[in-house]
Backbone as CSV, one residue per row, in Angstrom:
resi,resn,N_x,N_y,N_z,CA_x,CA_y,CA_z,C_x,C_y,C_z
1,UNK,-99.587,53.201,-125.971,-98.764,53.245,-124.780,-98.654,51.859,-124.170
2,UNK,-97.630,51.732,-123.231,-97.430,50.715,-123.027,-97.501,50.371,-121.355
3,UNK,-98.222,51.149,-120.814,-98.031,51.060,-119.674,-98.832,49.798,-118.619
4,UNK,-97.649,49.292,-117.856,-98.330,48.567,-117.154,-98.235,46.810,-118.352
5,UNK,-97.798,46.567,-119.227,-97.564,45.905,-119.866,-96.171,45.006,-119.671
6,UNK,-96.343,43.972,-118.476,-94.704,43.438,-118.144,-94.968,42.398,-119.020
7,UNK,-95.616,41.288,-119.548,-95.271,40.292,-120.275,-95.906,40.530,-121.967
8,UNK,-95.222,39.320,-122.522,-95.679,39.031,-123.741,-97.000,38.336,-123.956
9,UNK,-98.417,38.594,-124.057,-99.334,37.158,-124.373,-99.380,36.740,-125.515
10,UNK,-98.473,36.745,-126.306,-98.079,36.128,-127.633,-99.478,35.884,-128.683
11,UNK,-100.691,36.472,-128.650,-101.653,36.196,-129.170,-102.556,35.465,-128.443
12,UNK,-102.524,35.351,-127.151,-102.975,33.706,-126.822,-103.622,34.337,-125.427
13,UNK,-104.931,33.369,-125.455,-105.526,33.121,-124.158,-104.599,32.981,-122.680
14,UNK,-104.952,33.759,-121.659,-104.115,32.826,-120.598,-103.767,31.604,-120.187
15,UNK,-104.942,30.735,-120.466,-105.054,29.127,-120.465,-103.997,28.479,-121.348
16,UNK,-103.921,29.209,-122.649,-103.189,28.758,-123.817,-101.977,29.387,-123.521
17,UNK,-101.936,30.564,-123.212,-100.225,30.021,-123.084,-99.686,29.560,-122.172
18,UNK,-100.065,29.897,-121.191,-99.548,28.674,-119.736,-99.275,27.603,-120.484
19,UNK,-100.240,26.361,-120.997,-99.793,25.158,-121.071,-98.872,25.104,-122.477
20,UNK,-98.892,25.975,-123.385,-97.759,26.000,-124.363,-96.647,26.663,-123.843
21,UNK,-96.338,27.113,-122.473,-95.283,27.383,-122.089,-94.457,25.904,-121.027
22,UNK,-95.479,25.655,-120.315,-95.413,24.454,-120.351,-94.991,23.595,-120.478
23,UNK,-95.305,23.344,-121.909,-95.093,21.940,-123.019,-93.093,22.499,-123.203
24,UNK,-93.409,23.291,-123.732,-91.780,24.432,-124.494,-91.294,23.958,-123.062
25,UNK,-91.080,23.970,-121.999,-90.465,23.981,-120.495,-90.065,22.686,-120.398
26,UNK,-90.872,21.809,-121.101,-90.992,20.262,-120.531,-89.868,19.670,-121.697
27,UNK,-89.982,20.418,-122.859,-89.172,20.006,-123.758,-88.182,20.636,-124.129
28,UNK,-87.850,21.465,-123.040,-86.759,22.024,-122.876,-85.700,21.483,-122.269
29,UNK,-85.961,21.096,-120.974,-85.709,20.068,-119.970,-85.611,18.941,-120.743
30,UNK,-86.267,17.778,-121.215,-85.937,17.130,-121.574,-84.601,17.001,-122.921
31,UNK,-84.862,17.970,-123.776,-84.198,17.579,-124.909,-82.779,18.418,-124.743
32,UNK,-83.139,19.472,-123.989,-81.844,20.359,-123.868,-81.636,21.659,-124.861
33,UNK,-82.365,21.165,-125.875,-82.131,22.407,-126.736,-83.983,22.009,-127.708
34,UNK,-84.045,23.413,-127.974,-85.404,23.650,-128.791,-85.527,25.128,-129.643
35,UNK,-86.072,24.262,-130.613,-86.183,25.625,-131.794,-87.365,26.319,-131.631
36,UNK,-87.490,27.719,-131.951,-88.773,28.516,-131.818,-88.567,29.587,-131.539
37,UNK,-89.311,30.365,-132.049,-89.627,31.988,-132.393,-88.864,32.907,-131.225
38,UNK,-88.448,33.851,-132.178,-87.621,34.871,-130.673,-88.245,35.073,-129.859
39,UNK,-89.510,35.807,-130.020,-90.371,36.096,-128.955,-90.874,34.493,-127.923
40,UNK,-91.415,33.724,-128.568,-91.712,32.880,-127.291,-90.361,32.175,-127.032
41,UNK,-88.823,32.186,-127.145,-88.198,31.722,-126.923,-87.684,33.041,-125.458
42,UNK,-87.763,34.211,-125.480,-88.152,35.293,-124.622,-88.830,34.948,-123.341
43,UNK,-89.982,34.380,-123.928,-91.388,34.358,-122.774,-91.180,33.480,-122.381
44,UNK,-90.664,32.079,-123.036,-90.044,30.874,-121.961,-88.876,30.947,-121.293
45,UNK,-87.673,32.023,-121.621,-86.793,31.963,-120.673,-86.808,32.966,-119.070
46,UNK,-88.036,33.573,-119.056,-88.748,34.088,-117.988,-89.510,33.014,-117.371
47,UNK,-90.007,31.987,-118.189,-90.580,31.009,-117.506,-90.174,30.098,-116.944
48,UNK,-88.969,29.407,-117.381,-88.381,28.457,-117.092,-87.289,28.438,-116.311
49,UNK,-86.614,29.792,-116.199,-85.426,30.179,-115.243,-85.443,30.252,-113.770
50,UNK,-86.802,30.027,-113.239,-87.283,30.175,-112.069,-86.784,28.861,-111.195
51,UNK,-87.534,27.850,-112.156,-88.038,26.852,-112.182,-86.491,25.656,-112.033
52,UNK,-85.421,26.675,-112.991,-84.252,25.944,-112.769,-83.690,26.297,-111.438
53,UNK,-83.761,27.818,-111.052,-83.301,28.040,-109.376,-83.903,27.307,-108.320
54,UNK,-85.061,26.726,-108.563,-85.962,26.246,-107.570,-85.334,24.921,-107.336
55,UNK,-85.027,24.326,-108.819,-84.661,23.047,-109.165,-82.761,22.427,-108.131
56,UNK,-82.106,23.485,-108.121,-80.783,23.673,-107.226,-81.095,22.480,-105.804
57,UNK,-82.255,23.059,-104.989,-82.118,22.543,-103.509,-83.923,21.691,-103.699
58,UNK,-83.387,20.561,-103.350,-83.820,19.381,-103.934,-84.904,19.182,-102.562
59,UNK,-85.587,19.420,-102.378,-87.085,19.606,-101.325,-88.398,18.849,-101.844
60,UNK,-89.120,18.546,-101.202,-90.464,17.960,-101.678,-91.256,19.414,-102.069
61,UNK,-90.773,19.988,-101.150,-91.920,21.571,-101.635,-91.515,21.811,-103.384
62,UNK,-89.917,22.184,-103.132,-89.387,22.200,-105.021,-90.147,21.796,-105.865
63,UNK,-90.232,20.462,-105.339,-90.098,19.172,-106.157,-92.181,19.282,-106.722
64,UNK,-92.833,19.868,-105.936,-94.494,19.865,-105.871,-94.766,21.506,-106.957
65,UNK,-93.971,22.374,-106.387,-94.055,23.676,-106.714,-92.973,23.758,-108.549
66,UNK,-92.547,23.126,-108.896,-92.061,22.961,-109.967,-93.034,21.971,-111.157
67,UNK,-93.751,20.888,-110.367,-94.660,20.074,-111.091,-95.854,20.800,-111.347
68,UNK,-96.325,21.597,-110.110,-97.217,22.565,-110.565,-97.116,23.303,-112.020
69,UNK,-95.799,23.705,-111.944,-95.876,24.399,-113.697,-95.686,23.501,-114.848
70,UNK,-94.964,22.586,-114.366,-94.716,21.503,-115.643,-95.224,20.463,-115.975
71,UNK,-96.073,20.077,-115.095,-96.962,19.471,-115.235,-96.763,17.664,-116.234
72,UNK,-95.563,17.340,-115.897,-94.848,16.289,-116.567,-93.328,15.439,-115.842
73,UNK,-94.076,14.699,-115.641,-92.922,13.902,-113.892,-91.858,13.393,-114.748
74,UNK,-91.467,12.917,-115.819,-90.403,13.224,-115.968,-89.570,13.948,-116.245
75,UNK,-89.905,15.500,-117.287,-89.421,16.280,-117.079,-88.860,16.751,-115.363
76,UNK,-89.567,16.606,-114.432,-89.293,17.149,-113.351,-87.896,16.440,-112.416
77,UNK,-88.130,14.708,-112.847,-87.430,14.137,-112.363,-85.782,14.109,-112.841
78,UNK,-86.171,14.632,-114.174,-84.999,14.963,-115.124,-84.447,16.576,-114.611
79,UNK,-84.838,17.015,-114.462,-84.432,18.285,-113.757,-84.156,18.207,-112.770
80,UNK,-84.530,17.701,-111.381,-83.855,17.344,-110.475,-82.724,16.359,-110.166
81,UNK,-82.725,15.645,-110.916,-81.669,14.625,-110.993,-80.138,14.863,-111.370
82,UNK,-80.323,15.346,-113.156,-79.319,15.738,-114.136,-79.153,16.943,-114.147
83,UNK,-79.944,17.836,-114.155,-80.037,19.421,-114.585,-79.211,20.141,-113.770
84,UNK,-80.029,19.757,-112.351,-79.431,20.706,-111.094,-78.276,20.336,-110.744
85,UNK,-77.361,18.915,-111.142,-76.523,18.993,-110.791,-75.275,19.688,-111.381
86,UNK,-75.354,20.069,-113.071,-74.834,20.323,-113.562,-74.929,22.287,-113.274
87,UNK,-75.680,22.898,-112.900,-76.201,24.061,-112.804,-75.886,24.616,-111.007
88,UNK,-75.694,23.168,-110.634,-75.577,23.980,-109.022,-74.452,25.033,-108.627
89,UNK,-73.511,25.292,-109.518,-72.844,26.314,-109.381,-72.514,27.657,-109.588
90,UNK,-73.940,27.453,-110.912,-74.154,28.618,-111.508,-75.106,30.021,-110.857
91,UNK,-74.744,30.811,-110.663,-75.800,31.899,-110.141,-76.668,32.304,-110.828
92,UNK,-77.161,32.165,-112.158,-78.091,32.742,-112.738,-77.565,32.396,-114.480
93,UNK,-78.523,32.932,-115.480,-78.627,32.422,-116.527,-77.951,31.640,-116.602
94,UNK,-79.192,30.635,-117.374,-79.086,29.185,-117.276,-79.298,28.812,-118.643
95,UNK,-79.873,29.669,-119.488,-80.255,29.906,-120.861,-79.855,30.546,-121.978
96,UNK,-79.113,29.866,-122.815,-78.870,30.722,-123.704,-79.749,30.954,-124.939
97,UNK,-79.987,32.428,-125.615,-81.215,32.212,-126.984,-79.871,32.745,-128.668
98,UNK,-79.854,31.549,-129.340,-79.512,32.023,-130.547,-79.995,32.054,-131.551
99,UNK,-80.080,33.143,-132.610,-80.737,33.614,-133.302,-80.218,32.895,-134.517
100,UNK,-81.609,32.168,-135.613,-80.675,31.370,-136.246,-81.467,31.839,-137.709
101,UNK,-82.039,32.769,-137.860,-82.906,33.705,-139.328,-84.052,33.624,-138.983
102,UNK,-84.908,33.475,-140.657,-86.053,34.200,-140.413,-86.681,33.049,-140.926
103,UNK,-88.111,32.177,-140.763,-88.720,31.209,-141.323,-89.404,31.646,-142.330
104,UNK,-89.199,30.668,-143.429,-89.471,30.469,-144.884,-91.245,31.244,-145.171
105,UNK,-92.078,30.622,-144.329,-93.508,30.704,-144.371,-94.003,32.142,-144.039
106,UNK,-93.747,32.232,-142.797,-94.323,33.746,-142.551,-92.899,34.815,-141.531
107,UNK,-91.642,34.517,-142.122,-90.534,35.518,-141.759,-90.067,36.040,-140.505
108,UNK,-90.870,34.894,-139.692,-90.779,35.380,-138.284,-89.184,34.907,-137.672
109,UNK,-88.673,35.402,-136.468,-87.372,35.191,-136.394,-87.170,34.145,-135.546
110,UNK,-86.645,33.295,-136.310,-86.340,31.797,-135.073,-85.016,31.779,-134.481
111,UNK,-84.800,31.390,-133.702,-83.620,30.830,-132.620,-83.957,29.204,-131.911
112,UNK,-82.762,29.290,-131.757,-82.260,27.858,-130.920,-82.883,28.709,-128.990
113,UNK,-82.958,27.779,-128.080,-83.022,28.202,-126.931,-82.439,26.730,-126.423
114,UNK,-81.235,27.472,-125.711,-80.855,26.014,-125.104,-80.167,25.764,-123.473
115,UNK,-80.333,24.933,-122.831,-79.551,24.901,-121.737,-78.241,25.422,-121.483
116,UNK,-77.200,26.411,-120.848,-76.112,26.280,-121.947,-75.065,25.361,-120.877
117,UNK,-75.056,24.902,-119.981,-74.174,23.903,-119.543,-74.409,22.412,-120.186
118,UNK,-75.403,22.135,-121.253,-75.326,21.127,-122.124,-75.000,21.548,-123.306
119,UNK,-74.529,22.310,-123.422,-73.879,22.453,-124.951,-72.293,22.369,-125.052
120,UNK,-72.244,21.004,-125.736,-70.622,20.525,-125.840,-69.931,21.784,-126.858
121,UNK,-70.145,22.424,-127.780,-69.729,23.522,-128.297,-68.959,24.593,-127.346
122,UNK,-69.729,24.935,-126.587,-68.910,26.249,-126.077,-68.073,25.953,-124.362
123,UNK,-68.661,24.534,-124.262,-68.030,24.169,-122.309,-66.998,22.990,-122.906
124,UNK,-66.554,22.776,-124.366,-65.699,21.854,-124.621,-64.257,21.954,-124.277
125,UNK,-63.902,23.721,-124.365,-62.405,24.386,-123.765,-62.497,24.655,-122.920
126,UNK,-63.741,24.143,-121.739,-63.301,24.968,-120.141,-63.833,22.938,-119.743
127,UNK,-62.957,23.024,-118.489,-63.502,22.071,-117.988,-63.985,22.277,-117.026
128,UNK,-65.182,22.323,-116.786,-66.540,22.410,-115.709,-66.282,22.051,-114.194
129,UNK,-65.525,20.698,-114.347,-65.481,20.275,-112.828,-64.498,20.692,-112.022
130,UNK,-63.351,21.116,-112.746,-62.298,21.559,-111.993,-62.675,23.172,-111.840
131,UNK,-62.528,23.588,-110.338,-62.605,24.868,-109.687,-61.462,25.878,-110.224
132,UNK,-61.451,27.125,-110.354,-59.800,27.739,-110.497,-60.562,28.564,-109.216
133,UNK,-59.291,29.300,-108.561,-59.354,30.128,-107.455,-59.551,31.228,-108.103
134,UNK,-60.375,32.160,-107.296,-60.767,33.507,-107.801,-59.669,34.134,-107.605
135,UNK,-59.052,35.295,-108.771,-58.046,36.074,-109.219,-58.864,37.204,-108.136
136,UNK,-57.500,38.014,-106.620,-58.416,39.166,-106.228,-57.929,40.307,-107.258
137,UNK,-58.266,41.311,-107.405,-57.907,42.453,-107.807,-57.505,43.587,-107.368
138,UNK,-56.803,43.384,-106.110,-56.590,43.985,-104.708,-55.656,44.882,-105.335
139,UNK,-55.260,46.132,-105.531,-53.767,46.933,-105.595,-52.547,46.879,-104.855
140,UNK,-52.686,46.344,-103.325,-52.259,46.504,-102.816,-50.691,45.322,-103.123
141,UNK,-51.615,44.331,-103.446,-51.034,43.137,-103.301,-49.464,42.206,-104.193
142,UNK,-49.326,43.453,-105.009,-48.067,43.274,-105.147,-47.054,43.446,-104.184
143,UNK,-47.282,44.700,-103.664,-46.084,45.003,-102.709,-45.552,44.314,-101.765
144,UNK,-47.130,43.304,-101.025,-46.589,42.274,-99.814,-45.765,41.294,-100.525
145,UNK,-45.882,40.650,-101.644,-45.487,39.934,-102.268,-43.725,40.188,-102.160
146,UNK,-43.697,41.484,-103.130,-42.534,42.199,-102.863,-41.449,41.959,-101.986
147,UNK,-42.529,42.061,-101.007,-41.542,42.573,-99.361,-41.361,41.100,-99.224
148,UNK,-41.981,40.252,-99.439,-41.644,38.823,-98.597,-40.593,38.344,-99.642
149,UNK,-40.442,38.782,-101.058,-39.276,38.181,-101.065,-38.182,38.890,-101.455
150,UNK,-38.151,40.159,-100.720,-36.851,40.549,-100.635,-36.152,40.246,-99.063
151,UNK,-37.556,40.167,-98.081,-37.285,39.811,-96.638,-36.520,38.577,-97.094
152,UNK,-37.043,37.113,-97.775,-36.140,36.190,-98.184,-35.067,36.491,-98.853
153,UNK,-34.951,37.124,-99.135,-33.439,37.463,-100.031,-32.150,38.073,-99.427
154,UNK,-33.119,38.669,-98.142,-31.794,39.365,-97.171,-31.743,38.137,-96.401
155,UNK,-32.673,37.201,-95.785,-31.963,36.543,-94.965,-31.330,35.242,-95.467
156,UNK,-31.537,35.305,-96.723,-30.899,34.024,-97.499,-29.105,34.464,-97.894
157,UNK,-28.976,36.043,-98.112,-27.367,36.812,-97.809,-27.202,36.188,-96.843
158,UNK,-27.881,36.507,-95.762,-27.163,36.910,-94.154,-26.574,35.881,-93.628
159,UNK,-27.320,34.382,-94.336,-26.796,32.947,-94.060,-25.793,32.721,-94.814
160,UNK,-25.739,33.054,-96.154,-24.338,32.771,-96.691,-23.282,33.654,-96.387
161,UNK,-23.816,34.803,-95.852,-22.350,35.383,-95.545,-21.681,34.878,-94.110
162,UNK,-22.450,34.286,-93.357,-21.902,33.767,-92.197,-21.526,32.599,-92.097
C-alpha cells in the first residue's frame, strides 16, 4: 500500500538526495537543459519549480531562501538575473521533461529536463516579447459589433441622401 507516500526517495538517504537534488537544480539553472532518469527528472521538477516562482520577485529574503536549497551563488545569481526575467510572465510550468529511451546499461528510462523558455526549438515560431491581446469568448459580442455598424451604415445613407 501506498499510503501516506507523497514523494519519491529514489533509493537514497535524505541527506543524499537533498544534495543530489541540489547539484541536478544547480545544473539545471546553469546549463538549461540536463539529461537523467524519468524518475529523478520527476523529483527535480517538484524541486526546482518552487524555487523558479520564488526566483520572479527579486528580494533578499528570495534571494537567502533559494541559496538555502542550492547552495551555489552562481547558480542563484544566474537565476535571478537571466531566468526570472525570461519566466516573469509565465504562471507556472517552467519545465519541460522529454522522454528520450531507455539506457544501454541497466534500461532505465532517460529524458532531457529542460527550461522550456530556453529552448530555441519550440519559442522559435512565437515571439516571446511581443504581447497579443487576449481573444474574449463572450457570445454576446458579435451582435454589438453588428449594431455599431449598421448604426454607421444608416447614418452614413442619411448623409448622402441629404
Amino acid at each position: 500500500m501506498r499510503h501516506g507516500k507523497k514523494i519519491n526517495h529514489l533509493g537514497r538517504t535524505d541527506s543524499h538526495r537533498k544534495a543530489m537534488l541540489s547539484n541536478m537544480a544547480s545544473s539545471l539553472i546553469l546549463h538549461k537543459r540536463i539529461t537523467t532518469t524519468l524518475a529523478k527528472a520527476k523529483a527535480l521538477r517538484t524541486y526546482v519549480e518552487p524555487l523558479l516562482t520564488k526566483s520572479k520577485e527579486d528580494t533578499t529574503h528570495n534571494r537567502r531562501m533559494v541559496f538555502s536549497y542550492l547552495q551555489n551563488k552562481e547558480s542563484v545569481t544566474e537565476l535571478f538575473r537571466d531566468i526570472a526575467v525570461k519566466i516573469a510572465d509565465r504562471p507556472g510550468g517552467y519545465t519541460r521533461i522529454i522522454k528520450t529511451g531507455n539506457r544501454m546499461g541497466d534500461n532505465a528510462e532517460m529524458c532531457f529536463i529542460e527550461l522550456v523558455d530556453f529552448n530555441a526549438t519550440y519559442t522559435a515560431g512565437k515571439p516571446s516579447d511581443t504581447k497579443k491581446a487576449k481573444a474574449t469568448r463572450r457570445r454576446g459580442a458579435g451582435k454589438a459589433k453588428k449594431a455599431e455598424t449598421t448604426e454607421t451604415a444608416e447614418t452614413s445613407t442619411e448623409a448622402s441622401a441629404e
